[in-house]
MARDREN-328727 format. One record per residue: residue number from 1; residue in one letter; x, y, z of N, C-alpha, C in turn. Coordinates in Angstrom, 1 decimal, padded with zeros to 4 digits. Last residue first. Layout:
+-----+-----+--------+--------+--------+--------+--------+--------+--------+--------+--------+
:   n : res :    n.x :    n.y :    n.z :   ca.x :   ca.y :   ca.z :    c.x :    c.y :    c.z :
+-----+-----+--------+--------+--------+--------+--------+--------+--------+--------+--------+
: NUM :   a :      X :      Y :      Z :      X :      Y :      Z :      X :      Y :      Z :
...
+-----+-----+--------+--------+--------+--------+--------+--------+--------+--------+--------+
//
This chain:
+-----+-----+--------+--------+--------+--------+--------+--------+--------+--------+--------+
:   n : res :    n.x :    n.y :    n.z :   ca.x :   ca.y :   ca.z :    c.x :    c.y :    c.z :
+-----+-----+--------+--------+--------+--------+--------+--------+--------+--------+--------+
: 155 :   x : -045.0 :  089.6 : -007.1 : -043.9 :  089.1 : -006.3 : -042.6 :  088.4 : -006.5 :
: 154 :   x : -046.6 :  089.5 : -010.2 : -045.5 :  090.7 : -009.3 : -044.8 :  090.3 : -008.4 :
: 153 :   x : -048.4 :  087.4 : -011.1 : -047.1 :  087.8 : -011.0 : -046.2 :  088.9 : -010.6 :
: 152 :   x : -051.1 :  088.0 : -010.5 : -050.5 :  088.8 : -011.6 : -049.2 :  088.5 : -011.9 :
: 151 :   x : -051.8 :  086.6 : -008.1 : -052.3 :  086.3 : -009.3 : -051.7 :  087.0 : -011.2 :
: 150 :   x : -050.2 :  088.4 : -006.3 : -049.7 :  087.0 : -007.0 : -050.4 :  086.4 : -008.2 :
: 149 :   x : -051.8 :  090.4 : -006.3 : -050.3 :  090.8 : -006.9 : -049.9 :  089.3 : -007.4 :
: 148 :   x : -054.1 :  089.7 : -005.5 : -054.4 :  090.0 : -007.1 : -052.7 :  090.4 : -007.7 :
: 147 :   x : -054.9 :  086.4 : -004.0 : -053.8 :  087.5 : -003.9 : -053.7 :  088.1 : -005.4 :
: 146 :   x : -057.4 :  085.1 : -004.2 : -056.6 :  084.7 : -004.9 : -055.7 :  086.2 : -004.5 :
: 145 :   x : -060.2 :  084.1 : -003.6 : -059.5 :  084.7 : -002.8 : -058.2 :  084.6 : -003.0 :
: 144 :   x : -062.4 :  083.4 : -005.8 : -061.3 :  082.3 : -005.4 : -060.5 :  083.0 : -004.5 :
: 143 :   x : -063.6 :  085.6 : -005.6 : -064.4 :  084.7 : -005.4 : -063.2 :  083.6 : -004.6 :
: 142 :   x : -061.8 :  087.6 : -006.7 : -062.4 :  087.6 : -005.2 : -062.8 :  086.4 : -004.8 :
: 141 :   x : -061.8 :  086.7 : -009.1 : -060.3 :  086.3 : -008.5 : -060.7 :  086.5 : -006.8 :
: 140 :   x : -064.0 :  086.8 : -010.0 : -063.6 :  085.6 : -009.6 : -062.2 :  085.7 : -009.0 :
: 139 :   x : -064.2 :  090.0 : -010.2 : -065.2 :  089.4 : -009.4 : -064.6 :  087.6 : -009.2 :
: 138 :   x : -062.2 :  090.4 : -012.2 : -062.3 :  090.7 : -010.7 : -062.7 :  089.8 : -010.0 :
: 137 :   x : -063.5 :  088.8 : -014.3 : -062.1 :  088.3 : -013.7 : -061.9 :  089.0 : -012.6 :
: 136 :   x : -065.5 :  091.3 : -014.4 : -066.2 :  089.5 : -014.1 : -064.5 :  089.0 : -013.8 :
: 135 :   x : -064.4 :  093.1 : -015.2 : -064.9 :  093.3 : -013.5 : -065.6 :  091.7 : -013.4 :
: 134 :   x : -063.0 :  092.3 : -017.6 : -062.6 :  092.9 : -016.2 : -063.2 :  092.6 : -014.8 :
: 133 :   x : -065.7 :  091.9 : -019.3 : -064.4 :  090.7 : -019.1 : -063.6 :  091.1 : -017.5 :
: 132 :   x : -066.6 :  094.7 : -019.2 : -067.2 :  093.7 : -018.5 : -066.4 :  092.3 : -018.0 :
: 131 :   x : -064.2 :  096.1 : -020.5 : -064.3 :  096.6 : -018.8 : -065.4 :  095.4 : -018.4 :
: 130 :   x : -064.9 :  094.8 : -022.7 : -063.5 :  094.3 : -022.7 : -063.6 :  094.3 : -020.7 :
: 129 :   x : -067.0 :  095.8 : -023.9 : -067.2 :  094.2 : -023.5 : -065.9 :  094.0 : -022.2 :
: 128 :   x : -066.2 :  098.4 : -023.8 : -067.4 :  098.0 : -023.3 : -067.2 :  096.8 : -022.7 :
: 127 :   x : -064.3 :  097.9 : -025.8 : -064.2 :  098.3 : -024.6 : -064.8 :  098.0 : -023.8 :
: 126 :   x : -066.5 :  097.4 : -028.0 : -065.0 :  096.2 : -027.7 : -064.5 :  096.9 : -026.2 :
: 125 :   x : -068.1 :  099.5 : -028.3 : -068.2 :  098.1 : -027.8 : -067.3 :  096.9 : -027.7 :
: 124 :   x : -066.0 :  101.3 : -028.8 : -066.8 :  101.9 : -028.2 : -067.4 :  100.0 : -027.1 :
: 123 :   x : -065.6 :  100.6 : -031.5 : -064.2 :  100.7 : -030.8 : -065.0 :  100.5 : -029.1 :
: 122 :   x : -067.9 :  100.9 : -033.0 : -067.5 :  099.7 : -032.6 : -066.0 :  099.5 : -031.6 :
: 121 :   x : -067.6 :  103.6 : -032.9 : -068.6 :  103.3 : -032.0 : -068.2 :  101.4 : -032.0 :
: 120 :   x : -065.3 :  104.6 : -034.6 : -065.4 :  104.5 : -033.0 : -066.7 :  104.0 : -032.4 :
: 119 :   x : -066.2 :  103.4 : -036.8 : -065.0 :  102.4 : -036.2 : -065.0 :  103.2 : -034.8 :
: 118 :   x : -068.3 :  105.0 : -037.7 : -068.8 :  103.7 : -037.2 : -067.8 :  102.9 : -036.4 :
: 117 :   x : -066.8 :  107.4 : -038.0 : -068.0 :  107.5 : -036.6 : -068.4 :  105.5 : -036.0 :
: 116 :   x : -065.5 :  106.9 : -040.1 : -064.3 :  106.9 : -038.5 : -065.8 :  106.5 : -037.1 :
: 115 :   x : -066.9 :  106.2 : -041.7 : -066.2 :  105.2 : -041.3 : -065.7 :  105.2 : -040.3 :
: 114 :   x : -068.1 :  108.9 : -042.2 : -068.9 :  107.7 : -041.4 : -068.1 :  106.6 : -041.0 :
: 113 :   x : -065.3 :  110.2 : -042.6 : -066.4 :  110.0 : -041.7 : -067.6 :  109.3 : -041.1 :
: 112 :   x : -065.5 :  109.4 : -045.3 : -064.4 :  109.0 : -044.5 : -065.1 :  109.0 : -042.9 :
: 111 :   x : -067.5 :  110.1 : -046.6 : -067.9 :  109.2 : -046.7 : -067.0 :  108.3 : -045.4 :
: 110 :   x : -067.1 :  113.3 : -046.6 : -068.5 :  112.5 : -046.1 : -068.3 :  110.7 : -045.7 :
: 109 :   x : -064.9 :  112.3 : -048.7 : -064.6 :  112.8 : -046.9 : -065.2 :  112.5 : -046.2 :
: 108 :   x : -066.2 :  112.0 : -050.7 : -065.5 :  111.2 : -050.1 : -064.9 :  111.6 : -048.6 :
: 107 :   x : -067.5 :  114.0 : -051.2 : -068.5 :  112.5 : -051.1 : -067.2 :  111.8 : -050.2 :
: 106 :   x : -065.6 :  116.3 : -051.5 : -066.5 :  116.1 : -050.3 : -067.2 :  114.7 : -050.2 :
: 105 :   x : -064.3 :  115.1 : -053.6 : -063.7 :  115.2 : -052.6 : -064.5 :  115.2 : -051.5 :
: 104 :   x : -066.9 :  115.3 : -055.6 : -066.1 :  114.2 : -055.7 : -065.1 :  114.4 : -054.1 :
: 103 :   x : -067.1 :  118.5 : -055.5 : -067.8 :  117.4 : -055.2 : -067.4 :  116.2 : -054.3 :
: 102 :   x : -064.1 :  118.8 : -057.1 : -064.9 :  119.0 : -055.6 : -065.6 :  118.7 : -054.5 :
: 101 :   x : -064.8 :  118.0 : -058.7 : -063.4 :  117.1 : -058.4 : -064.2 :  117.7 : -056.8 :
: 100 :   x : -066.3 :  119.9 : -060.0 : -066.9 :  118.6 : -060.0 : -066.4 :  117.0 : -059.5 :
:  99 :   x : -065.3 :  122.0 : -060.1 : -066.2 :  122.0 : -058.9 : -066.7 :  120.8 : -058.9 :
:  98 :   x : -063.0 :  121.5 : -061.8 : -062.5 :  121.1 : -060.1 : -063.8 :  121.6 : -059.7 :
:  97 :   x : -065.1 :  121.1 : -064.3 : -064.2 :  120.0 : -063.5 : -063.8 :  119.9 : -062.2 :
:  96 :   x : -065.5 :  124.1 : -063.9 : -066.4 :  122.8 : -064.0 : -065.8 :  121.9 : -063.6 :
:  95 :   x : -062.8 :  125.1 : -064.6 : -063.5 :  125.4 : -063.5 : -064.9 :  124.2 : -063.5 :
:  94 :   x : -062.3 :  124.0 : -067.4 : -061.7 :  123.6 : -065.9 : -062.2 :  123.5 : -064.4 :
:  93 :   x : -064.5 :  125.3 : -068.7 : -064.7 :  123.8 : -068.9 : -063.7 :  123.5 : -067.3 :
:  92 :   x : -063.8 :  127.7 : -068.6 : -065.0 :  127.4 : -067.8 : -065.2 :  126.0 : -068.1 :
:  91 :   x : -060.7 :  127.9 : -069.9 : -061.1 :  128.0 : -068.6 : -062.7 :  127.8 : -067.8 :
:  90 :   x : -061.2 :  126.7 : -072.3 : -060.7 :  126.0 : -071.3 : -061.1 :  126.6 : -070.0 :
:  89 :   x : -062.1 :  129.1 : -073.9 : -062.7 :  127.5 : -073.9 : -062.3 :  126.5 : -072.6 :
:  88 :   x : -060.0 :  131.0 : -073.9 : -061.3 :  131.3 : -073.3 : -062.4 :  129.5 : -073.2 :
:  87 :   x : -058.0 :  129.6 : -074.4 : -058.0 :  130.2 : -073.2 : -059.5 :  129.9 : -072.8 :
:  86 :   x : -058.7 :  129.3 : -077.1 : -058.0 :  128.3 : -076.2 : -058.6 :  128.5 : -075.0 :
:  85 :   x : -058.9 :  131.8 : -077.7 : -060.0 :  131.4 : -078.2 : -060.0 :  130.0 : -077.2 :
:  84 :   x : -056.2 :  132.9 : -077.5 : -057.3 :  133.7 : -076.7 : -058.0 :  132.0 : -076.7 :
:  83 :   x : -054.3 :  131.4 : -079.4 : -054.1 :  131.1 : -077.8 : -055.2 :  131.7 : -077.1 :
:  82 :   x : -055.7 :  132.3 : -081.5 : -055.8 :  131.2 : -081.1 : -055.9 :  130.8 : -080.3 :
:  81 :   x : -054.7 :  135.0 : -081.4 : -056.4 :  135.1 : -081.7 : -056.5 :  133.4 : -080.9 :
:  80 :   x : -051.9 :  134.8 : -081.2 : -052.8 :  135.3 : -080.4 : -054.4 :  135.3 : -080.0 :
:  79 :   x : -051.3 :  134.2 : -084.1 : -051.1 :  133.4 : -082.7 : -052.2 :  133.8 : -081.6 :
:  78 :   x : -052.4 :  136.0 : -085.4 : -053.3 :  134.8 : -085.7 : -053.1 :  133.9 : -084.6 :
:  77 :   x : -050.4 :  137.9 : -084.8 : -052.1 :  138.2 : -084.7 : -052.9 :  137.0 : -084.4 :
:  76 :   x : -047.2 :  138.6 : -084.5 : -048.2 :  137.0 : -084.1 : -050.0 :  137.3 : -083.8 :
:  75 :   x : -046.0 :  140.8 : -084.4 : -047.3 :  140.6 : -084.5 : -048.2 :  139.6 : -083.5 :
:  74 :   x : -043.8 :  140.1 : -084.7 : -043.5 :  140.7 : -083.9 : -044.9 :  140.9 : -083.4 :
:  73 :   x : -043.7 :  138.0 : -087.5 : -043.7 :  138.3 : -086.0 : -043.5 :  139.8 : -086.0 :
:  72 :   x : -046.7 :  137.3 : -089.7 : -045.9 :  138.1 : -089.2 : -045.4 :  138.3 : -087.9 :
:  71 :   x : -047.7 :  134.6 : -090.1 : -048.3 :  135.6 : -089.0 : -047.0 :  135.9 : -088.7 :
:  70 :   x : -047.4 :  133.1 : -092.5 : -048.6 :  132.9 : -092.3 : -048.6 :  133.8 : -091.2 :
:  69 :   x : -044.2 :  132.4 : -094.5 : -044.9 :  132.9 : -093.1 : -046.5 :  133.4 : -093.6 :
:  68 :   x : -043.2 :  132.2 : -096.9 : -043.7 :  131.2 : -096.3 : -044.7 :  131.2 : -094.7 :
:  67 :   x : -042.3 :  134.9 : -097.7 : -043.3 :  134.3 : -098.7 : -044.0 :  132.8 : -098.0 :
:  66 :   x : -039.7 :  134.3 : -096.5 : -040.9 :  135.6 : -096.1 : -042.2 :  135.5 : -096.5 :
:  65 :   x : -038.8 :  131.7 : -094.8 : -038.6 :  132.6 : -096.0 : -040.0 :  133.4 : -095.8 :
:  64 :   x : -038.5 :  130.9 : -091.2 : -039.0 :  130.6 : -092.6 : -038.9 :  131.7 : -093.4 :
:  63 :   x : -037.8 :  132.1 : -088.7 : -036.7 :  131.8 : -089.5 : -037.4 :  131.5 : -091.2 :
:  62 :   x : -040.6 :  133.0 : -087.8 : -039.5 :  134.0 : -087.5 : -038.3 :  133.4 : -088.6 :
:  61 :   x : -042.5 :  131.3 : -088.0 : -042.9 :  132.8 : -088.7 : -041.5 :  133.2 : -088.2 :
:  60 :   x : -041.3 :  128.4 : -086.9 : -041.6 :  128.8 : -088.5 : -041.6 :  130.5 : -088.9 :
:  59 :   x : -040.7 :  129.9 : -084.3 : -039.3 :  129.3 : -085.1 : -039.9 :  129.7 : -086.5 :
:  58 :   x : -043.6 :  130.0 : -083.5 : -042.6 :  131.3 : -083.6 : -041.2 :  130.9 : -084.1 :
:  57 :   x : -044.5 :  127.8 : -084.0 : -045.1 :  128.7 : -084.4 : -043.7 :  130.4 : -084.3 :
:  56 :   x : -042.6 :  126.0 : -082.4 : -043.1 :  125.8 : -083.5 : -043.5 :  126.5 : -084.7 :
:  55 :   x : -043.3 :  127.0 : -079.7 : -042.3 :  127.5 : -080.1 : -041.9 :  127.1 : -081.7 :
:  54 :   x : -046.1 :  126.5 : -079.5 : -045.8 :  127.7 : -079.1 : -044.3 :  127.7 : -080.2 :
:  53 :   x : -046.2 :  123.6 : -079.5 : -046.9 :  124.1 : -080.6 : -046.1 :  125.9 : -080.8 :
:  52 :   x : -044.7 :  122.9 : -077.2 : -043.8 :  122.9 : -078.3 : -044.8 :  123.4 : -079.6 :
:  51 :   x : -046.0 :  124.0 : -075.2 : -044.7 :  124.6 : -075.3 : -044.0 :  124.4 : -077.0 :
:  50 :   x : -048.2 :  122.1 : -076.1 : -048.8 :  124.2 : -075.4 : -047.3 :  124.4 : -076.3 :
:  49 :   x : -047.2 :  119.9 : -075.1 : -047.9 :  120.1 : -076.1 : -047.8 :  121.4 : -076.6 :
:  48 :   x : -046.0 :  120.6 : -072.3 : -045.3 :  119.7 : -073.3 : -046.0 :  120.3 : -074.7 :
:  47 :   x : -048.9 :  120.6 : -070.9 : -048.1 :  121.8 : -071.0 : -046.9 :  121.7 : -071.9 :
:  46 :   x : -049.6 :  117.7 : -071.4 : -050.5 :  119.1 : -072.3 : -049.8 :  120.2 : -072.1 :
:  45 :   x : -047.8 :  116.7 : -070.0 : -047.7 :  116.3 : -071.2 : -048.5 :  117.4 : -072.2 :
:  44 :   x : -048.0 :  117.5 : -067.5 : -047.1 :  117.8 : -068.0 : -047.0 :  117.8 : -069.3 :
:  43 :   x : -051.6 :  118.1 : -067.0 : -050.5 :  117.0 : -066.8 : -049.3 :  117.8 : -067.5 :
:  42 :   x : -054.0 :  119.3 : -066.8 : -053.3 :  119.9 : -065.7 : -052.0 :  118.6 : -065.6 :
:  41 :   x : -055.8 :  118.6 : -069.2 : -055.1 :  119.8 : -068.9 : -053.7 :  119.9 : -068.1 :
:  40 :   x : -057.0 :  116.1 : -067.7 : -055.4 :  116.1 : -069.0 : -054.7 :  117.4 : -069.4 :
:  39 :   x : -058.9 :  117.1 : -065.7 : -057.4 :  116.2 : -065.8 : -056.3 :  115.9 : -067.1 :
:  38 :   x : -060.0 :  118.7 : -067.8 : -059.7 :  118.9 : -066.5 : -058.3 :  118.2 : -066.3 :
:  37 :   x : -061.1 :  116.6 : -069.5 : -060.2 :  117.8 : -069.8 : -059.9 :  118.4 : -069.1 :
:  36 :   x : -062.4 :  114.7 : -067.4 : -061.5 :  114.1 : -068.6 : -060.8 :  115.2 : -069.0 :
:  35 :   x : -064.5 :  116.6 : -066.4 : -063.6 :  115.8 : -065.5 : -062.7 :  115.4 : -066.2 :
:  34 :   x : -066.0 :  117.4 : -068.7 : -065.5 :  118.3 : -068.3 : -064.4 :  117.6 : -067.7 :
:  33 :   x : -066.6 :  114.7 : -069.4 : -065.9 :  115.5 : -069.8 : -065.3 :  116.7 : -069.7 :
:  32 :   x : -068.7 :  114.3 : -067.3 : -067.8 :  113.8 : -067.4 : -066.6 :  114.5 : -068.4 :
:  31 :   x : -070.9 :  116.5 : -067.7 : -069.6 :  116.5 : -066.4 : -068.8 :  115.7 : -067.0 :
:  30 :   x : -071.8 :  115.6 : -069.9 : -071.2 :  116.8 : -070.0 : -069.8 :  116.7 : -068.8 :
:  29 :   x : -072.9 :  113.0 : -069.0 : -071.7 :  113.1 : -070.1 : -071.0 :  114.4 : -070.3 :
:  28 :   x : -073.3 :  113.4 : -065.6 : -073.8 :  113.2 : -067.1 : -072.5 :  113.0 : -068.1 :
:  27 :   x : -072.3 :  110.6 : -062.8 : -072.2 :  112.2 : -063.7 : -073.0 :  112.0 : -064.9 :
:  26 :   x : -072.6 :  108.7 : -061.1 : -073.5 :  109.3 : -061.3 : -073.8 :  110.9 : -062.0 :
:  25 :   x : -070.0 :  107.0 : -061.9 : -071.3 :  106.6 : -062.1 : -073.0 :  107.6 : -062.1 :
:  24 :   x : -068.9 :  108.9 : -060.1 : -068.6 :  108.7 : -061.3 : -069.8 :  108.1 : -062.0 :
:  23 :   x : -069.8 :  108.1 : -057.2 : -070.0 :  109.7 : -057.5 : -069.6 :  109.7 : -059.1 :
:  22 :   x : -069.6 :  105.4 : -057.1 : -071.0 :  106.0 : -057.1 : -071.0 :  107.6 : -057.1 :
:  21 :   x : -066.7 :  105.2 : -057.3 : -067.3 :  104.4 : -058.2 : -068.7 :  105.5 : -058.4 :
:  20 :   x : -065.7 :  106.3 : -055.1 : -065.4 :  107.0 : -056.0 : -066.1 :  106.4 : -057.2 :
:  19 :   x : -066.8 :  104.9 : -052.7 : -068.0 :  106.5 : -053.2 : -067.1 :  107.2 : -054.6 :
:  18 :   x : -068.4 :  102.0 : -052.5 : -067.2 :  102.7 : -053.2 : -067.6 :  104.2 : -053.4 :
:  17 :   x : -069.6 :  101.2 : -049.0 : -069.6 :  101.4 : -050.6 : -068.6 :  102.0 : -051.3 :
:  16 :   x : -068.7 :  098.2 : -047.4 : -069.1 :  099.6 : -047.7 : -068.8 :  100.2 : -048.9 :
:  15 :   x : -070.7 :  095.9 : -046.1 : -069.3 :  095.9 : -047.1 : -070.1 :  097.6 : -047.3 :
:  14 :   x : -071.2 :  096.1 : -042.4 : -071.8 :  096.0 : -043.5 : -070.8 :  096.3 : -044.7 :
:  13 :   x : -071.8 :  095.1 : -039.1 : -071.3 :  095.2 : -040.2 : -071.6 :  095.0 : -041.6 :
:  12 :   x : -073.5 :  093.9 : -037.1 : -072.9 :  095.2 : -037.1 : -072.4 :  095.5 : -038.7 :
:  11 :   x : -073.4 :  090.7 : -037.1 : -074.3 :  091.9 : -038.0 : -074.1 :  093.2 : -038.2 :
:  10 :   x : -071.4 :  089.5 : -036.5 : -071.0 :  090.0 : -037.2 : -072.2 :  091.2 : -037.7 :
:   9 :   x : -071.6 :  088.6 : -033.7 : -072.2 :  087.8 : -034.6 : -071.8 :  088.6 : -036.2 :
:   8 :   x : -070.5 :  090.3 : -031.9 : -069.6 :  089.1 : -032.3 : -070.0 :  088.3 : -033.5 :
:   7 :   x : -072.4 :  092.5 : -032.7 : -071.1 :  092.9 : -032.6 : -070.4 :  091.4 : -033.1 :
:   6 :   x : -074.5 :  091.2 : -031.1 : -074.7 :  091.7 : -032.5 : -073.1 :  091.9 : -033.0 :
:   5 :   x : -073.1 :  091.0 : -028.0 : -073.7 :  089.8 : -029.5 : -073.8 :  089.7 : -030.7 :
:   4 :   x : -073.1 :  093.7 : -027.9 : -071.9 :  092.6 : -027.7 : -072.3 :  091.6 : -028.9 :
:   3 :   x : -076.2 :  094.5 : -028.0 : -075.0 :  094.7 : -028.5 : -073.8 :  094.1 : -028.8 :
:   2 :   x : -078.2 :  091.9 : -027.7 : -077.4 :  092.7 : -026.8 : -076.6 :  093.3 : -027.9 :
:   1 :   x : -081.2 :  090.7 : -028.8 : -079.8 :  090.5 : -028.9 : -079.0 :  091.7 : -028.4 :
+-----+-----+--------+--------+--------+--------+--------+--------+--------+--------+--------+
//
């Protein structure tokens, strides 16, 4: 079976796969959660959260009665111990994540690429066919000695 044929008969073709399904599908539970705190890190709503614990903490120890404060300002020791401890937790869980969004971007690019390679090579045989349709309508309009401006309509 010719190219062309394979082509019109449809076999060329195949349903292609989901690569953001089959790169999810194939994390552990660690990755995955890294990818889950990753992304909720980086929304407005967790920096929302950050801002108003932050200013929460410094309204109570700064206006509350003296006997009611828990971290002296000017100090904020305890603040600080917290926001470290945060810090220091989040950032190698993040970095995990975007090498794991990473990933996830290369499968898919990988994957964009085969699609371009396969749509030009089938681009490739519709041409193909298209210059054969051509030189066979040549070849008959010779046959029938058919003027090729009149046969076109030009005159």
């Amino acid at each position: 079976m010719t190219v062309i044929a394979e082509f019109a008969a449809g076999k060329r073709r195949k349903v292609h796969r989901n690569t953001h399904r089959d790169v999810m599908e194939n994390l552990g539970p660690m990755d995955q959660l890294a990818v889950w705190i990753t992304q909720r890190v980086g929304t407005m709503g967790f920096f929302l959260v950050i801002f108003g614990w932050t200013t929460s903490w410094l309204a109570w120890n700064f206006l509350a009665p003296v006997h009611w404060r828990f971290d002296p300002p000017m100090g904020f020791i305890f603040y600080l111990f917290i926001s470290n401890v945060i810090q220091i937790l989040l950032m190698p869980l993040i970095m995990v994540g975007q090498n794991i969004q990473g990933a996830h971007s290369e499968a898919r690019a990988e994957h964009d690429l085969e699609i371009n390679v396969k749509a030009e090579q089938e681009i490739e045989v519709i041409l193909h066919h298209l210059e054969q349709q051509n030189a066979l309508l040549m070849r008959m309009v010779e046959k029938l000695e058919v003027d090729l401006q009149e046969a076109l309509g030009r005159r």
